[in-house]
C-alpha positions in Angstrom: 30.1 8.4 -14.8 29.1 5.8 -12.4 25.6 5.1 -11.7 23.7 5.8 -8.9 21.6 4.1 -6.6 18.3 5.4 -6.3 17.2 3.3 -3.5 20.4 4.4 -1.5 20.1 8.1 -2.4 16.2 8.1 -1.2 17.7 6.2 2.2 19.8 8.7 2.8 17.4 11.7 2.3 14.8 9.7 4.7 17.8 9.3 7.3 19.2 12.4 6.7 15.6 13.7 7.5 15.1 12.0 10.2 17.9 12.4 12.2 19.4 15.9 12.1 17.1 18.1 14.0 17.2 21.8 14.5 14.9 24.4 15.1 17.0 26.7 13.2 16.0 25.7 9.5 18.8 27.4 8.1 21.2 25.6 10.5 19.6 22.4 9.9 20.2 22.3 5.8 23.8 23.1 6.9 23.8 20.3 9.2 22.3 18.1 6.7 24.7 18.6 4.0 28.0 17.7 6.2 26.0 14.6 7.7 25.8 13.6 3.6 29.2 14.5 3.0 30.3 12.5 5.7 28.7 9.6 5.0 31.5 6.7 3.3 28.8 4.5 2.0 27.9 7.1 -0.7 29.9 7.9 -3.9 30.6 10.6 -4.8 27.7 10.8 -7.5 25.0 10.0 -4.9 26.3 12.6 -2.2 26.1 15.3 -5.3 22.4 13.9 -5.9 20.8 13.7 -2.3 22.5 17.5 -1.6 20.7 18.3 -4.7 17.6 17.6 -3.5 18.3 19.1 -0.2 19.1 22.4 -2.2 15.7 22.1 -3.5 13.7 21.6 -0.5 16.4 24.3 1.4 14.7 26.6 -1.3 11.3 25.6 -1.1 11.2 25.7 3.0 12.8 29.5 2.4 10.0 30.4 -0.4 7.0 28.9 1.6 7.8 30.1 5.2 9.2 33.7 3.7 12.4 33.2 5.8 15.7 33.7 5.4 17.8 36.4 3.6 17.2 37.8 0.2 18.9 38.2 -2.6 19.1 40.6 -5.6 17.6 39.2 -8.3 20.3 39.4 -11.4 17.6 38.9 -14.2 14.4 41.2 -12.5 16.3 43.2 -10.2 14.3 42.3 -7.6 14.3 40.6 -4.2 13.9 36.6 -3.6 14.5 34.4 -1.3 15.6 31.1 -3.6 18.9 30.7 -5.0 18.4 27.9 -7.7 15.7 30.6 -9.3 13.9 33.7 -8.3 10.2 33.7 -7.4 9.8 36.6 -9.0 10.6 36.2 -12.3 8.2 32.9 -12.3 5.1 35.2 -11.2 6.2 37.4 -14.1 7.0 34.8 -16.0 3.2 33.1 -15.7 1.7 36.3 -16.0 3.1 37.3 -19.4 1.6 34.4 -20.6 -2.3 34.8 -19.7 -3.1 36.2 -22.8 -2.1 32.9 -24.7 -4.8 30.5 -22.7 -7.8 30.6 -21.7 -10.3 28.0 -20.2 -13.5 29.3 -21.8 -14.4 29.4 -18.4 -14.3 33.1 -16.4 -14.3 31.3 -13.2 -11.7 28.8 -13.7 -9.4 31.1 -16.1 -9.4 33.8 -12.7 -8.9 30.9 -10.0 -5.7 29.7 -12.6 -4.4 33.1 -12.7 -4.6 33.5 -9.0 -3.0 31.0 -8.0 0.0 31.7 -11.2 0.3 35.1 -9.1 1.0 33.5 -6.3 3.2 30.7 -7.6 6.1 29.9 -4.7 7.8 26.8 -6.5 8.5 26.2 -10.4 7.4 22.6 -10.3 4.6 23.5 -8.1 2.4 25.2 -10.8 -1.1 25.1 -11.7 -2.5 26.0 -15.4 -4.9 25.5 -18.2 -3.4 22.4 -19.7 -5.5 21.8 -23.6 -7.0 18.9 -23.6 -5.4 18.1 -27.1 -2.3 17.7 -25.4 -3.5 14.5 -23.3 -3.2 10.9 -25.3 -3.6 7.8 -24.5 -6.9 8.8 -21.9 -8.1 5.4 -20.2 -10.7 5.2 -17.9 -9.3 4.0 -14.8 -12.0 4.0 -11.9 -14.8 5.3 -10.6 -15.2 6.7 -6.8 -17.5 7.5 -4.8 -18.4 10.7 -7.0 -16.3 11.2 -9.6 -14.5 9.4 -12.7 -10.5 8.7 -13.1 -8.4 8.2 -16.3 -5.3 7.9 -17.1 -3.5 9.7 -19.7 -0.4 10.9 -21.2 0.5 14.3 -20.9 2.7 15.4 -24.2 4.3 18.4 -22.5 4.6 17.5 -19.2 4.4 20.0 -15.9 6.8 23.0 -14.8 10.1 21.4 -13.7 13.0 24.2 -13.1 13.2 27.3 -14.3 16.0 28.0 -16.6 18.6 31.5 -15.4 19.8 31.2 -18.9 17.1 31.8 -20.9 14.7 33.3 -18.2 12.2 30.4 -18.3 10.4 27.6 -17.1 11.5 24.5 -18.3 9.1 21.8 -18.3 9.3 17.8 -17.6 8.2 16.5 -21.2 5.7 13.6 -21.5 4.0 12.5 -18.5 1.4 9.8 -17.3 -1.4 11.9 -15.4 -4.4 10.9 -13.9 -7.5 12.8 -14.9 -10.3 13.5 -12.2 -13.6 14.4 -13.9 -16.1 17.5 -11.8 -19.6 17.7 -12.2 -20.2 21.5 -11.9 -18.2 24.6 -11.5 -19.9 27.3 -10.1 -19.1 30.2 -8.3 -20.7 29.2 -4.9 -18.1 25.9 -4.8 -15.1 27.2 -6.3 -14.1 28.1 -3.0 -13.5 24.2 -2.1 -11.6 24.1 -5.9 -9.2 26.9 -4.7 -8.6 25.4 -1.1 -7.5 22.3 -3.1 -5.7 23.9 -5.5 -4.0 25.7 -3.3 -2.3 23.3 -0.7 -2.2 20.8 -3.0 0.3 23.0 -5.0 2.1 24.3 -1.9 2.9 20.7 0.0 4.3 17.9 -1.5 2.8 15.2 0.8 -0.1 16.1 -1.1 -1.1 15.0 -4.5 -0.4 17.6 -6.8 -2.6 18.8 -9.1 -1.1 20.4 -11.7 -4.1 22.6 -13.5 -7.1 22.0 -15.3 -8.7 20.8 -18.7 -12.2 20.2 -20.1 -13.1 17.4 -22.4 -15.0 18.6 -25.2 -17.0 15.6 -25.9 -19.0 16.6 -22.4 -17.6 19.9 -21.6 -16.7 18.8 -18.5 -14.0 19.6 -16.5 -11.2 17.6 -15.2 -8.5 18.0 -13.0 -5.1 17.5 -14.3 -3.0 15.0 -11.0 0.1 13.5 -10.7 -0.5 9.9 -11.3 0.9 7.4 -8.5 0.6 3.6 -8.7 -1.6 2.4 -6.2 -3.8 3.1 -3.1 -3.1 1.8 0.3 -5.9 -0.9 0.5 -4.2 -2.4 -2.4 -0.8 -2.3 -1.4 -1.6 -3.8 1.4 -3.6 -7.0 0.1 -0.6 -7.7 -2.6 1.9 -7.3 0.2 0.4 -9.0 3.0 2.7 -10.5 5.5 5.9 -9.1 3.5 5.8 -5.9 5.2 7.9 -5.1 7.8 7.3 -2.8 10.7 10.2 -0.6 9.6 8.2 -0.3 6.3 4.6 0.3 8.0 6.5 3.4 9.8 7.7 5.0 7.4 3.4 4.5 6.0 1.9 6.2 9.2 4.7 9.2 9.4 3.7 10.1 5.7 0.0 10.1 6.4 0.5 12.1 9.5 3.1 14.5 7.6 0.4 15.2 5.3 -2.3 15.7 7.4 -0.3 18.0 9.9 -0.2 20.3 6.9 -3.5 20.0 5.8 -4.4 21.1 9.2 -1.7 24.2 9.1 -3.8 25.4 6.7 -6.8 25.8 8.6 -8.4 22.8 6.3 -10.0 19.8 7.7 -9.6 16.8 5.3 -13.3 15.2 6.2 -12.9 12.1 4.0 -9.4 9.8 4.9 -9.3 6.4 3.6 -6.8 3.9 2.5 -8.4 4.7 -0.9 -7.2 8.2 -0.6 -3.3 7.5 0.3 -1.6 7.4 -2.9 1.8 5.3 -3.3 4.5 6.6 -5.7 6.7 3.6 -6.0 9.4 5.6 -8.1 10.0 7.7 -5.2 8.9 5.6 -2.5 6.7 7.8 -0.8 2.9 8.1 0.4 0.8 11.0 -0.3 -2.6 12.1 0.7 -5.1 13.1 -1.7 -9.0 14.9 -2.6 -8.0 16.9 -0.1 -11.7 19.3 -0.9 -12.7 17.1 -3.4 -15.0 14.7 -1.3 -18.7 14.0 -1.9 -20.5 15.8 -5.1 -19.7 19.6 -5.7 -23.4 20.5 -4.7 -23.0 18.4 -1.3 -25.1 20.6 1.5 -22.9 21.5 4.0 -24.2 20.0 6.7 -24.0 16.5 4.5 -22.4 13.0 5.2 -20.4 11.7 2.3 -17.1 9.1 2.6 -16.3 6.1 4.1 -18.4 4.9 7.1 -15.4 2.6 8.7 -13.3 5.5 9.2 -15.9 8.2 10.0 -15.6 9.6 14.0 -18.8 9.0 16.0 -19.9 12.6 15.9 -19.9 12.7 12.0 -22.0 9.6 11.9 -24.9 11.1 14.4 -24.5 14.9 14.2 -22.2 15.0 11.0 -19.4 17.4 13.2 -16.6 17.5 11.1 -13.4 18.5 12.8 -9.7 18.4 13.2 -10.3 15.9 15.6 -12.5 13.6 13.2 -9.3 13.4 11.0 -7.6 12.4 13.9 -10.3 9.4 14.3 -9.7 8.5 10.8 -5.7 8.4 10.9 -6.3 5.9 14.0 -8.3 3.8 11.8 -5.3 4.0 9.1 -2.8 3.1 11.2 -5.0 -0.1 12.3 -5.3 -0.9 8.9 -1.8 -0.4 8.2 -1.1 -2.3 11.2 -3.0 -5.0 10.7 -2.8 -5.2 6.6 -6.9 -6.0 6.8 -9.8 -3.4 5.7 -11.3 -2.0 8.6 -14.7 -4.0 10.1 -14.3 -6.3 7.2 -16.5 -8.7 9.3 -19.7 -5.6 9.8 -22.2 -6.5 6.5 -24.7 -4.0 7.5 -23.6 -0.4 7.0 -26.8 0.8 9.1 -25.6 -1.7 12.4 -21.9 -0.9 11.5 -22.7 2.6 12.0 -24.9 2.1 15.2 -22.0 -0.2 16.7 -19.0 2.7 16.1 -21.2 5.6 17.5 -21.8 3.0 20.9 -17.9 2.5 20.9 -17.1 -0.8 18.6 -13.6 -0.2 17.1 -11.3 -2.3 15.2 -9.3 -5.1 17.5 -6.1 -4.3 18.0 -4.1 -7.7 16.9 -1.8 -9.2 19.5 2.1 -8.1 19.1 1.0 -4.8 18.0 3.8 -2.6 19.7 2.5 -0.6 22.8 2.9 2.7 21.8 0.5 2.2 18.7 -1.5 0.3 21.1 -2.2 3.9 23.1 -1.6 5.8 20.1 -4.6 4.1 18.5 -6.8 4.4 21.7 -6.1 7.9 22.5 -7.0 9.2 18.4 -10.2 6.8 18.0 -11.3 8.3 21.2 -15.2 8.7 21.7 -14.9 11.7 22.8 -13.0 14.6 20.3 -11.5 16.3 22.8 -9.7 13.8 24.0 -8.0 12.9 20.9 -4.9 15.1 20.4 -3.8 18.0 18.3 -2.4 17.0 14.7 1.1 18.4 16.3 1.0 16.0 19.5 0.4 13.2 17.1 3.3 14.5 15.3 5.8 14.6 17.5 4.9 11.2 18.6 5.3 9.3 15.6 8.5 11.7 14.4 9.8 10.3 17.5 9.2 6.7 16.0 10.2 7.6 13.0 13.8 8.4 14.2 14.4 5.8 16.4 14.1 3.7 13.1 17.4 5.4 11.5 18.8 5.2 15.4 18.4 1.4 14.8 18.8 0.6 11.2 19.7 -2.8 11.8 17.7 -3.4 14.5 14.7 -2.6 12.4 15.7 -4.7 9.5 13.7 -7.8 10.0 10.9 -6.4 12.4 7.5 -7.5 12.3 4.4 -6.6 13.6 4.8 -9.8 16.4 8.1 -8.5 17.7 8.3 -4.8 20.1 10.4 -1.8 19.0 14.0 -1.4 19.4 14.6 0.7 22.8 14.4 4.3 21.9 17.4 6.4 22.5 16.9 9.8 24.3 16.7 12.5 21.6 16.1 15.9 20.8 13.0 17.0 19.5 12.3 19.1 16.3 9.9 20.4 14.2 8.0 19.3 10.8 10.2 19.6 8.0 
């Protein structure tokens, strides 16, 4: 069998992406499928692999939007929407097993089973995982408010589900990174099953994939995929070998993922170049503690996070919003931009924060293209309201985003001196 190119099979799902648009979801997979087939640079191997994936995600968009036709389960007998395994028999599937696990913990063994009810994706699962079955634990950092480690997870998550022998099938070992909670309490597991929740239902979010308590300090932990670095450290061991093809593709991920933190009526309240995660395996960006900022006891009406890309109105009246987000995206595409930590120059966190609520912002660097020149402006606006919708901002750097596949070999040697290719006139088209 001949081997595959993973960089060209990730490419092609990117381009693929990218440039087949359709409002019609259903129509758009089809369309995707024959723009894969057609294309002569792939072998036949890697046509078989990126259609794969597309049959995945087809699944997953069906599952998660509750659209398209159903099917008669052969195994349950009842109706589902996915074709490479029925939703249905997962749920039941989860729920037989209850009575084999439990947390010790009433609270966190009913916010597990909640969210195994409402399981949409087999690889998107979120359970009690024993803490025996973690090795190798390394302390890896500490935050702001909370401790990481690393660790290797014998068993691995949820992968596939298995129509053979009617179950799930799981990944085997894993490295995971381990976040450790102060408290769980009734009055803030509602921020714990927020984040459970969308982290487990988007994948340009961190996943987490369940829970565990170290019994050394009976503390909890979450249980997260592990990626290999942050964005502030990418970009110090990259700087000046990044292209502006490359620092795209960085600011359309965190947008992605903040567009669907936002569908789901969540605001994220802490973004920072600490808090987009790299996976270089798959080469792709992810946002994470989305819910998980500040201590678990924080007052509501507290400031916690990172001053340099907090929005005016959080500094001096601590308004969280949509539109503070939006401020702090604006700051992260600087950064990215730029490859520097915002106001690295500002010393003093008490002028820093005096000079940002009377209008100081990052400079914007000379060569920076003109459309991230208003694009900046218009999100780190004083004024929330004049900063757009998560949707606007969308469209705008989807629109980007294509005209990098448009111009493939325009792009190829871009930097952040030179302007964009010229944009060809295209059709528009919704998140995927």
């Amino acid at each position: 069998m001949a081997s595959i190119r993973e960089k060209v099979v990730n490419d092609e799902y990117n381009r693929a992406y990218a440039l087949i648009n359709n409002d019609d979801m259903h129509i758009r997979f089809k369309e995707i499928k024959e723009f894969v087939n057609n294309d002569e640079n792939l072998t036949k191997e890697e046509k078989v692999a990126v259609i794969k994936r597309f049959d995945n995600d087809y699944d997953y968009f069906k599952v998660i939007k509750n659209d398209g036709v159903k099917r008669d389960c052969e195994n349950c007998k009842g109706k589902c929407l996915a074709t490479l395994y029925c939703e249905v028999c997962v749920r039941k599937y989860l729920q037989s097993k209850f009575s084999t696990w439990t947390s010790g913990n009433e609270i966190i063994d009913s916010l597990i089973q909640k969210c195994q009810k409402e399981s949409l994706i087999p690889y998107m699962i979120v359970e009690w995982i024993p803490y025996d079955r973690l090795k190798n634990i390394k302390f890896s950092v500490k935050g702001g408010y909370s401790e990481v480690y690393t660790a290797e997870w014998e068993d691995g998550c949820y992968k596939e589900w298995d129509l053979e022998e009617k179950k799930l099938k799981r990944s085997g070992t894993s490295k995971v990174a381990l976040k450790r909670l102060e408290t769980i309490e009734n009055d803030n597991k509602t921020w714990l099953e927020e984040a459970l929740y969308i982290s487990n239902k988007w994948g340009s979010i961190v996943q987490c994939y369940g829970l565990t308590k170290n019994p050394s300090d009976d503390k909890f932990m979450l249980v997260m995929n592990y990626t290999d670095t942050d964005l502030r450290r990418y970009l110090q061991e990259n700087r000046n070998q990044i292209t502006l093809k490359t620092k795209i593709k960085i600011i359309f991920e965190i947008v992605k993922a903040l567009t669907r933190v936002h569908e789901e009526n969540s605001v994220h309240k802490n973004l920072h170049s600490g808090n987009v995660l790299y996976l270089e395996s798959k080469n792709d960006w992810y946002i994470s503690d989305v819910g998980f900022y500040g201590p678990a006891d924080k007052p509501s009406n507290s400031v916690y996070g990172n001053l340099c890309y907090m929005a005016p109105e959080v500094i001096y009246n601590s308004e969280y919003s949509f539109k503070s987000d939006i401020y702090s995206v604006a700051i992260l595409i600087w950064e990215v931009l730029s490859e520097q930590a915002p106001f690295f120059d500002h010393k003093n966190d008490q002028d820093l924060a005096l000079n940002i609520v009377n209008g100081t912002r990052p400079k914007i660097l000379p060569g920076t293209p003109s459309i991230f020149k208003e694009l900046m402006e218009e999100c780190w606006d004083a004024n929330p309201e004049k900063r757009p919708e998560v949707h606007t901002l969308w469209e705008k750097v989807e629109d980007i985003n294509k005209s990098i596949h448009e111009n493939n070999d325009s792009w190829k040697d871009i930097y952040l001196n030179q302007e964009m290719p010229p944009k060809k006139n295209s059709k528009k088209s919704k998140l995927k």
